[in-house]
Structures are given as structure tokens and as C-alpha cells.
N, C-alpha and C positions, 0 to 999 in steps of 0.2 A: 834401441830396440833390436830386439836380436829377431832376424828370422828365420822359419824357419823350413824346411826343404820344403813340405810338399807346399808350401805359397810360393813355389816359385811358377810361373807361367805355367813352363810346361806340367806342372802338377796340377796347376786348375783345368787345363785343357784335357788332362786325363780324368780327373771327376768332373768335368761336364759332361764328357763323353760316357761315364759310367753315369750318369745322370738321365741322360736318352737312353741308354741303355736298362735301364732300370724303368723308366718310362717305359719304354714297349714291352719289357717284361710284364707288366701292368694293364697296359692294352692288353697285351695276349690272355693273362688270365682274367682278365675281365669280361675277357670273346667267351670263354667256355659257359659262363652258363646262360649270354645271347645265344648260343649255338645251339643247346638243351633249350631253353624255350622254345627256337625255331622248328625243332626237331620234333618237340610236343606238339607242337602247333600243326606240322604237316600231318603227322597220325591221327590226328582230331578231323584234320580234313578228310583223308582220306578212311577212316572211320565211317566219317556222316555220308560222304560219298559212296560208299556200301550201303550201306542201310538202304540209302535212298533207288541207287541203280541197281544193285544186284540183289540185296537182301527181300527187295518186294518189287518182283519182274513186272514191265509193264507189261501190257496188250500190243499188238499189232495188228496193221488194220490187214483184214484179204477180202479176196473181191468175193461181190455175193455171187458171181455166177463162172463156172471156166468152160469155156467151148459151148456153151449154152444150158450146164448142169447147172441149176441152183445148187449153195451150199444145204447142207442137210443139219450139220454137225459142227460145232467148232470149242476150242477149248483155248481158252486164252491165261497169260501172264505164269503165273506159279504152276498151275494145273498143266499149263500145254508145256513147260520146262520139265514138271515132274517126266509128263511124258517124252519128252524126248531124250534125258539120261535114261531112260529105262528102256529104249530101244538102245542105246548106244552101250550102255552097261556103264557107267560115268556121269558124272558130272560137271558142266563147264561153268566159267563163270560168265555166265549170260542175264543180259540186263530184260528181255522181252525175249516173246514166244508167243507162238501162235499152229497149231492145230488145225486143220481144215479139212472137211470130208464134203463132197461133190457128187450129186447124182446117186442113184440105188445102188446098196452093196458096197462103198467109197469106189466108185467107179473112178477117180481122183481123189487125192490124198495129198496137203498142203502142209509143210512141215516148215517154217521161217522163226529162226533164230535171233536175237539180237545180240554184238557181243560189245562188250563195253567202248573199241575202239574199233575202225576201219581195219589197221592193222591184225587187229586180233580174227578178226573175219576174215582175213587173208589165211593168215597161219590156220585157223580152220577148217578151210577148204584144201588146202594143201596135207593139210593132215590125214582126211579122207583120202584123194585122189591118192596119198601114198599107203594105206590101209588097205582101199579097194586094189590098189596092183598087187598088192602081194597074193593077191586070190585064195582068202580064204574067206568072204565074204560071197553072197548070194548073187553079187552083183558081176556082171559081165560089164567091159567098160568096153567103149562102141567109138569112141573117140571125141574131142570137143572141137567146137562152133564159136566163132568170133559175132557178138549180137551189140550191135551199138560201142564197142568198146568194152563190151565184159566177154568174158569164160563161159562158156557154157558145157559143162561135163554132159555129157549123156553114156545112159548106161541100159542094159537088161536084166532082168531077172521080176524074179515072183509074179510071173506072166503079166509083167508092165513093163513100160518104156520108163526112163529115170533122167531128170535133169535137175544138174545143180549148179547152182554159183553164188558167186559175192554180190548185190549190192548196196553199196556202201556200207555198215556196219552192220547191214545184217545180211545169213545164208542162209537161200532160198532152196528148198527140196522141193520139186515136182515126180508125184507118180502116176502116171495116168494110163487108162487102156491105148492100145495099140491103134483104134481107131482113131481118136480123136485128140493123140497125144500132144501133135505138131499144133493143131488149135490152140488147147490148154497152155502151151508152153508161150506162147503168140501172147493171150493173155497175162501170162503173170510177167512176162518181162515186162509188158506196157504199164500194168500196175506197180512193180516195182522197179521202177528206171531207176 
């Protein structure tokens, strides 16, 4: 029996090795289209996760009274988002909103955002505080207050006093008279810690 080269060892050792090698070539393309379903699969998540956070904004709850004003007025979820891209001239992607007017005339005026993540609440407010320096905004900034561990911006203009901060995923606007701002302000941190 005649043999012949490639049966010799080192020939099998070289097609077993092209043999795993052909093997993970096989693995590999057999990963692409586990990788395309996974890939469908997360846009599906993150699909139904729109819909549900951002595409139908919840409510937020605000207190019924600030500094001793009953609220008068309140606009909650889609309505109180429409309105606040239309003060801002934009639109953000915000999961809840909340509207709040206080006392005769919005003698207090409660503006609370929700944004999908803590993080995005940050960027948020950071966005502002760098908007309002540039000064072409109504707002005079007055400097910030350290309150439990958050930021508290405060600002002047449109004959109120102004405070805003982060927390947790959502941004709290207060506008209130001069009188009774520091009350009002007292209030809504304690409601939203």
C-alpha cells in the first residue's frame, strides 16, 4: 500500500487544525445572525420603553399649598410638557411634568420636569445654568445654596425670585413673589427631597 503525503502526521495535524479553524469560522458566522436578533430585540425594548416613558408623560405629584397659597391651577403629564417646550422653545425628552400655579394672579408658579434618567436631570440643569450665563435670558443669576446635598440655583427676574435644581430624575423650577419666596422654596424641597 502505497502512501500517501498528506496521511502523513504532520498532514493530519495540519487538517485538524484547518478543521477548528473551519469550526470557528462557523461559530463566527453563525454569531451574526444571534447578533441581529439581539440587536432587534433591544430596539423592541427600547421601542416599548418610549411609548411607555416618554411617548405618554406621566403626572407629578405638587403640593397642594406653598408658603401657605393653595394651588389654584395645575396641568399635569403631556399638557404640562406641551407647556414647558413652549416656554423653552424645544422639546426634551421628558417622561413626566407637572404645572403648578399658587395663590392669586400665579403669585407662585411650579414648573417640575421628569427626565428619563438622574443623569439626564443633571445635563439639564447644567444646560440652563450655562444658557442663563450667557445673559440673554430674563434671568439675573444671584448665585447657588447647598440644601440637603443638592444645588440650588437661584435667580431674579420677571419681578420674582427663581430657584431651580435636580432631584433625583426630576428639575424643579420655583417662581415666587419676593415676599414669601424663601417659604415657597422651604416647601418644595421638603416635598421633593
Amino acid at each position: 500500500m502505497l502512501k500517501r503525503p498528506f496521511d502523513s502526521p504532520s498532514a493530519l495535524r495540519i487538517r485538524s487544525g484547518q478543521t477548528s479553524l473551519t469550526r470557528r469560522a462557523q461559530l463566527r458566522a453563525s454569531l451574526g445572525p444571534v447578533a441581529l436578533i439581539a440587536l432587534g430585540l433591544l430596539l423592541l425594548v427600547a421601542a416599548i420603553g418610549y411609548s411607555i416613558y416618554i411617548a405618554r408623560p406621566a403626572a407629578v405629584s405638587a403640593p397642594d399649598t406653598l408658603a401657605g397659597l393653595p394651588l389654584t391651577t395645575a396641568s399635569y403629564g403631556q399638557s404640562a410638557i406641551a407647556e414647558i417646550a413652549r416656554l423653552h422653545g424645544k422639546e426634551f425628552p421628558l417622561t413626566s411634568g407637572t404645572v403648578a400655579a399658587y395663590g392669586g394672579e400665579a403669585e407662585a408658579t411650579l414648573w417640575v420636569s421628569g427626565a428619563p434618567l438622574s443623569w439626564t436631570a443633571s445635563q439639564m440643569v447644567r444646560t440652563m445654568e450655562k444658557k442663563i450665563a450667557e445673559g440673554r435670558s430674563p434671568f439675573t443669576p444671584m448665585g447657588t445654596r447647598e440644601v440637603s446635598g443638592r444645588t440650588v440655583y437661584e435667580l431674579t427676574g420677571m419681578g420674582q425670585r427663581h430657584f431651580y435644581f435636580q432631584a433625583g430624575s426630576l428639575v424643579v423650577w420655583l417662581a415666587a413673589d419676593e415676599t414669601f419666596a424663601e417659604q415657597a422654596l422651604g416647601d418644595v424641597l421638603t416635598f421633593y427631597r
